[in-house]
C-alpha positions as CSV (number, residue, x, y, z in Angstrom):
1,X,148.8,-109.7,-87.3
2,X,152.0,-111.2,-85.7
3,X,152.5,-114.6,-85.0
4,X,155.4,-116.0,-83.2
5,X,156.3,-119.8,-82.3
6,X,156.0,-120.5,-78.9
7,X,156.8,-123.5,-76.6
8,X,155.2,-124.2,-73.1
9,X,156.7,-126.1,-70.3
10,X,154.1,-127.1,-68.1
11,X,155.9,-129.4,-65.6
12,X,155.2,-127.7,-62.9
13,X,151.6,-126.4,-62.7
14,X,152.1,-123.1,-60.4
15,X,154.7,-122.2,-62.9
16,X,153.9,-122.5,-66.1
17,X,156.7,-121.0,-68.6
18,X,156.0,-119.9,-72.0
19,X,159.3,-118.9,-74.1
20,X,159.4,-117.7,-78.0
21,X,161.4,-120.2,-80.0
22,X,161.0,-118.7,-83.2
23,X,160.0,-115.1,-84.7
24,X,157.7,-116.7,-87.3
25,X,154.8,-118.8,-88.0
26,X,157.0,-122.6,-88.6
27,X,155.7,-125.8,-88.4
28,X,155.2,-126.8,-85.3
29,X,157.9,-129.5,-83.9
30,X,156.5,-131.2,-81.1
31,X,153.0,-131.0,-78.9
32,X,154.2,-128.4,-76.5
33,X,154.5,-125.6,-79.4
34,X,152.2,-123.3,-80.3
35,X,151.8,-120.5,-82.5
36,X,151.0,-117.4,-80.1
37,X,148.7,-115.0,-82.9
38,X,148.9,-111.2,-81.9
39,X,146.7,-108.4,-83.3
40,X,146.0,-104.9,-83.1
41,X,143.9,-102.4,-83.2
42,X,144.3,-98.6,-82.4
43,X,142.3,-95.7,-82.4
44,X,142.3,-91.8,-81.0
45,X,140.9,-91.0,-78.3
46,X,140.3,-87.8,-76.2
47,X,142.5,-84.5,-77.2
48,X,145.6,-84.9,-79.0
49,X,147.3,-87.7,-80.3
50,X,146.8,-90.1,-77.1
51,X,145.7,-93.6,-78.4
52,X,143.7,-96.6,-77.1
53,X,145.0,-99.7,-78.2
54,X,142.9,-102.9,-78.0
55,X,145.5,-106.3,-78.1
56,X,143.8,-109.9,-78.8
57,X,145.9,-112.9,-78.5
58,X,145.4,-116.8,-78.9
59,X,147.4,-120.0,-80.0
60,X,147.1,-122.4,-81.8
61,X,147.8,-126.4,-81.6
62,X,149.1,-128.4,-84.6
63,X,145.6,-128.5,-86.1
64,X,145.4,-125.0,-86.8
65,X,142.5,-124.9,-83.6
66,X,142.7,-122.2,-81.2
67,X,144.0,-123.5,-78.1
68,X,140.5,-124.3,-75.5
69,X,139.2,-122.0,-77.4
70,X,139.9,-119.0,-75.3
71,X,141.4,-115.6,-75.9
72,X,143.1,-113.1,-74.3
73,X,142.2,-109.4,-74.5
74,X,144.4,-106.1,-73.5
75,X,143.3,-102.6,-73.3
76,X,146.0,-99.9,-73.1
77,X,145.8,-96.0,-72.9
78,X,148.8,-94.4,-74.3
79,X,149.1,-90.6,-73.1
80,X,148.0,-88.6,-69.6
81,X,145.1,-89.1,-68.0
82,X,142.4,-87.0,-69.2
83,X,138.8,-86.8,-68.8
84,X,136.7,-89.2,-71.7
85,X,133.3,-88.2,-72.8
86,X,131.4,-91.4,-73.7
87,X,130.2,-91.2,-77.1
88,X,126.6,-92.3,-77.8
89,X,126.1,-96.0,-80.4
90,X,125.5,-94.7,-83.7
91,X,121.6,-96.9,-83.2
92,X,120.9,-94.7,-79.7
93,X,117.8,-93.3,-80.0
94,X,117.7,-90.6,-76.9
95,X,121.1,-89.3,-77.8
96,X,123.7,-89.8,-74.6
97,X,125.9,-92.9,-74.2
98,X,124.5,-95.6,-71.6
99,X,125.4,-96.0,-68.0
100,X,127.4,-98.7,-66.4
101,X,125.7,-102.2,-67.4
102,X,127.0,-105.2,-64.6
103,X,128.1,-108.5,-66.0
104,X,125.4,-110.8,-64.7
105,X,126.3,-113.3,-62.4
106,X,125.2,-116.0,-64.5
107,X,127.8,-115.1,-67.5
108,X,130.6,-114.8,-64.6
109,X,129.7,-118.1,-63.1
110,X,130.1,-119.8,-66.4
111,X,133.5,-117.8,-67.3
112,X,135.1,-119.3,-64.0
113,X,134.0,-122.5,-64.6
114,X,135.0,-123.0,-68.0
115,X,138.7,-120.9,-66.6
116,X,138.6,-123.3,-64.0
117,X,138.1,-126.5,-65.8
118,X,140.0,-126.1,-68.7
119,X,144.3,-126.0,-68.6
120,X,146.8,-123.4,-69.9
């Protein structure tokens, strides 16, 4: 995990800035820095030695508490694009990996209003 001091200047509310102040996890100097927590994960995928890398980040206030208790997650494909088989769960009982599942629209209705009600 990486964890860098960060400090947000929300003035302006279209343009929210967020600029590393220090390259390490300090105490934190006033209520507008964070600590921005960064970890990885990687794993092959495919032929070759292409990876998938899966990126989860959150802050943290001066209690220690992640910040509206929200993350954010990145997915990124190192290498060319290339067909990917779909491996079944290790629990599937027929043997083939499932199809597309759709978020239902309850789960999305309560992801924008909690986006939508809560600040940066």
């Amino acid at each position: 995990m990486c964890t860098l001091t960060v400090e947000v200047d929300d003035a302006d509310a279209d343009d929210i800035k967020v600029v590393v102040t220090r390259r390490a996890k300090d105490n934190l100097k006033s209520n507008n820095e964070y600590h921005l927590e960064r970890s990885y994960h990687s794993w092959s995928v495919g032929s070759g030695e292409n990876k998938f890398h899966r990126r989860i980040m959150h802050m943290r206030d001066r209690r220690n508490d992640i910040l509206n208790n929200k993350a954010f997650v990145q997915y990124v494909y190192d290498g060319d694009e290339e067909n990917i088989i779909p491996k079944p769960r290790q629990n599937s009982k027929k043997g083939r990996a499932p199809g597309y599942t759709r978020t239902k629209a309850s789960v999305i209705w309560k992801i924008d209003t909690n986006l939508s009600s809560t600040g940066p």
